[in-house]
C-alpha positions in Angstrom: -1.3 13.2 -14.0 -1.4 11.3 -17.5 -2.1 7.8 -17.9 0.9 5.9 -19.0 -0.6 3.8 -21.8 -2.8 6.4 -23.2 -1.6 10.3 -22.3 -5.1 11.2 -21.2 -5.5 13.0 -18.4 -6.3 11.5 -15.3 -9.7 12.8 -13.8 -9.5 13.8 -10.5 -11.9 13.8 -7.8 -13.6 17.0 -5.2 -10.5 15.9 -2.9 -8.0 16.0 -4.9 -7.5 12.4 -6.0 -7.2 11.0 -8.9 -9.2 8.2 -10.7 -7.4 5.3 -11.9 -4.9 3.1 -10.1 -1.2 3.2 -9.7 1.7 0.2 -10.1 4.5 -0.4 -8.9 6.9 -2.2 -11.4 9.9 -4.1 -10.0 12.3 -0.9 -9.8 9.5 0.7 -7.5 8.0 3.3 -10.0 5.0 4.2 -9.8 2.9 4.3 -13.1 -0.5 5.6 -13.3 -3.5 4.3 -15.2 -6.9 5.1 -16.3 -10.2 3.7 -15.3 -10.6 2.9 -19.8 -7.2 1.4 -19.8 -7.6 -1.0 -17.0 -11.1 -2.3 -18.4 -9.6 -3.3 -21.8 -6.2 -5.0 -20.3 -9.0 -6.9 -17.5 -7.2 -5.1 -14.8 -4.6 -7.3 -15.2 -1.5 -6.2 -13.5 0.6 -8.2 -15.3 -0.5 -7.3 -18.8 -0.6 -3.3 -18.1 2.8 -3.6 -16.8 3.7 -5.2 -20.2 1.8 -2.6 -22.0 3.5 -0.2 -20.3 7.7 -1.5 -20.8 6.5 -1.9 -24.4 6.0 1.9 -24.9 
C-alpha cells in the first residue's frame, strides 16, 4: 500500500496491518494515508480529501 498524497509506502505492522488511516470519499473509495501526511493536513478529513481530488 502507498499513501495517496505522497507514494510512500505505508509501514505495516507484526500483524499485518498497515499504519496510517483510510477514507472513504463520497463514491465509497477507499484512500489510504500516512501517519506524516495526516500530521501536516491536522488530520483533517476534509482537507486530505481535498488534497487528494487535487492530485
Amino acid at each position: 500500500m502507498k499513501c495517496e498524497i505522497c507514494n510512500k509506502k505505508l509501514k505495516e505492522t507484526f500483524l499485518g496491518k498497515y499504519e496510517g488511516m483510510n477514507l472513504k470519499d463520497e463514491k465509497g473509495k477507499l484512500h489510504w494515508v500516512c501517519p506524516e501526511c495526516q500530521d501536516t493536513l491536522n488530520n483533517d478529513k476534509k482537507a486530505i480529501l481535498e488534497k487528494i481530488k487535487g492530485k
